[in-house]
Phi, psi and omega in degrees: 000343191276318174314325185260025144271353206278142141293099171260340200211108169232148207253118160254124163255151193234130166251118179329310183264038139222025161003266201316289208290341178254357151005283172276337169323283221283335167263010160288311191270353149316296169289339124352273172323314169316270207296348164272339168107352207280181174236164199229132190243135175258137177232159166227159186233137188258170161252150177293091199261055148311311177336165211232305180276346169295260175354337202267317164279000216215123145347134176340287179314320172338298162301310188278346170308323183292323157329292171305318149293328176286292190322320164299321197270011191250305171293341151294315222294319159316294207271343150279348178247331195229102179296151239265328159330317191267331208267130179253322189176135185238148218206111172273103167282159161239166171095244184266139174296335182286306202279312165331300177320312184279315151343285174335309188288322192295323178285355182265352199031054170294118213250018176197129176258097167252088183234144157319146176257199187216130169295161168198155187303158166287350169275323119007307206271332179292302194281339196226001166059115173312164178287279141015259216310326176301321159320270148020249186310327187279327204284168181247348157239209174317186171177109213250073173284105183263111182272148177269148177309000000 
């Protein structure tokens, strides 16, 4: 019975242009890993310019540069933050952030989910529903929502 308490593979997403918020997570899920033996995948989500007509506006190429650049900055960001023991695999998703997260988790068989929630007006949180909640409800495991003080 003890074993399906155990964490093997956790997954954190981090959004780049808000690092500080992700702080008290990202040593929550440090410390997870320690005491469960796990291993931890970090992701971040570009939004998805799929759309024809967007896509349209932009060089062939453009996406994956961007792509290419999110990943570096993603990977200082591993490596300043996260010990190096613990990171099994960091991963730039595009497109909507909840279902990107979940996705991610799904192809890692990730069984904890450790993200920040984002404070928000309560009217934001009424019309567009949190990033969090989405998760929440979406994920195929645990989901661990850490608010900052």
């Amino acid at each position: 019975a003890r074993e399906n308490l155990m964490f093997k593979h956790i997954m954190i997403p981090v959004d780049l242009e808000m690092t500080d918020r992700a702080a008290r997570a990202l040593g929550i899920a440090i410390g997870e890993a320690r005491t469960h033996g796990a291993d931890l995948h970090v992701v971040t989500v570009i939004p998805g310019f799929g759309m024809p007509l967007v896509a349209s506006f932009f060089p062939d190429d453009a996406f994956e540069k961007a792509e290419r650049e999110i990943d570096a900055r993603l990977g200082e960001y591993v490596r300043t933050h996260l010990p190096e023991d613990l990171v099994s695999s960091r991963e730039v998703c595009r497109g909507h952030p909840a279902e990107s997260i979940v996705e991610a988790a799904n192809r890692r068989e990730v069984d904890l989910i450790v993200m920040p929630s984002r404070t928000r007006s309560k009217l934001d949180q009424r019309l567009l529903g949190s990033c969090s909640s989405r998760v929440v409800e979406l994920a195929p495991c645990s989901v661990m929502v850490v608010r900052n003080p």
